[in-house]
C-alpha positions, 0 to 999 in steps of 0.5 A: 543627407538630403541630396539623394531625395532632392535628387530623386525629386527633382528626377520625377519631375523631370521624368513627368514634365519634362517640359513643365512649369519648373522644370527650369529649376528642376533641370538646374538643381538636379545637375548642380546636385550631379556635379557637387556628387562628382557625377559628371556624365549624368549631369552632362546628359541632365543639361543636355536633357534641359536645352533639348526639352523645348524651345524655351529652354534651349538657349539656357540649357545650351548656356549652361551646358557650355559653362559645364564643359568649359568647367571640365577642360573641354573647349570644343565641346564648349564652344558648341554648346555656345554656338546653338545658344548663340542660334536660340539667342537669336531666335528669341530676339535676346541680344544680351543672351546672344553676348554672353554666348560669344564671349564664352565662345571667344574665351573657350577659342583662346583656350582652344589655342587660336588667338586671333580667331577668339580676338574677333569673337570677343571684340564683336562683344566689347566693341557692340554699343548696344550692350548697355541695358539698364533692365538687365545684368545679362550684358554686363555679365557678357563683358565680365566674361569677353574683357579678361579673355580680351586682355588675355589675348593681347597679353599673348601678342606682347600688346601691352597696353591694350591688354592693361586698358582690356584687364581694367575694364574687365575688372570693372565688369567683374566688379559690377556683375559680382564674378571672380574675374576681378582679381585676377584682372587686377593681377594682369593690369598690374603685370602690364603697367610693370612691363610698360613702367620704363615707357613712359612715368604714367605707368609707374604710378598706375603700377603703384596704384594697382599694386595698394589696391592688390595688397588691400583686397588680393594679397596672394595674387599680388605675390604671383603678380611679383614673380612675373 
């Protein structure tokens, strides 16, 4: 096949520039190669390798580093890969970037298991009015990621409400920035207006609305929805 000389390729060059023109793409091909091979410590230290390379690679790398880790289970190793691209971030004057990492470090938080913790991290991200720059999809990538974990952490606390308006807008962002979360907040928002529909008649038709909506576009996690 042709992945073990992509692999190569990209290791020589690699090997001979490690910070060189393409070794961005380099670095990235050659650990999305190592993880499609299940080869997950050699694509640890090829992420690794990229944020350490130079300074310009050092948010990137760290970022998709923590994307990795959080991809394999480990929370805490995530949260710092998060933090040193939250530093570089901020080193490069890149607000946006600086968002994305803290939302990824408010949703390994909650996974970690500290609630509230992750709570503050993900509403410094959504509550910041800055984020909104019509030349780039960074930030509405960074809400993609803070809203669900948002709506997540209210839904632990028994907050309903806030935890429909979080998971609505969070489908919205996963929408906009064509990620995966879409459904699922779709799924959640539907469970809360299920556990708020004896409060108050708006719920009800907001349950009905979100459930046509899951029955047309996620039909498998309406029927997990219902057994909530």
């Amino acid at each position: 096949s042709a992945a073990p000389e992509a692999m190569k390729a990209y290791s020589d060059y690699i090997k001979n520039w490690k910070a060189g023109y393409f070794a961005r793409e380099a670095y990235r091909g050659l650990a999305a190669l190592q993880i499609n091979n299940k080869q997950t410590d050699a694509a640890r230290t090829t992420l690794r390798n990229m944020a350490r390379a130079d300074n310009a690679m050092q948010r990137e790398g760290n970022q998709a580093l923590g994307e990795f880790e959080a991809g394999e289970g480990k929370w805490s190793d995530a949260i710092t890969a998060f933090k040193a691209a939250q530093s570089a971030a901020k080193t490069e004057k890149d607000s946006n970037a600086e968002a994305l990492a803290k939302a990824w470090e408010g949703w390994m938080t909650l996974k970690a298991g500290n609630a509230s913790e992750a709570k503050a991290l993900l509403e410094s991200v959504t509550t910041d009015d800055s984020l909104d720059d019509p030349d780039s999809t960074t930030d509405e990538i960074a809400l993609s990621v803070a809203f669900p974990a948002l709506g997540d952490t209210h839904f632990a606390g028994g907050n309903y409400q806030k935890g429909y308006d979080a998971y609505i807008k969070g489908a919205y962002y996963a929408w906009w920035a064509r990620g995966n979360q879409e459904g699922r907040c779709l799924g959640r928002a539907y469970v809360c207006a299920k556990k708020l529909e004896g409060t108050d008649a708006k719920w009800k038709s907001r349950k009905e609305k979100l459930r046509t909506a899951l029955a047309l576009g996620f039909p498998r996690i309406l029927q997990d929805s219902d057994k909530e």
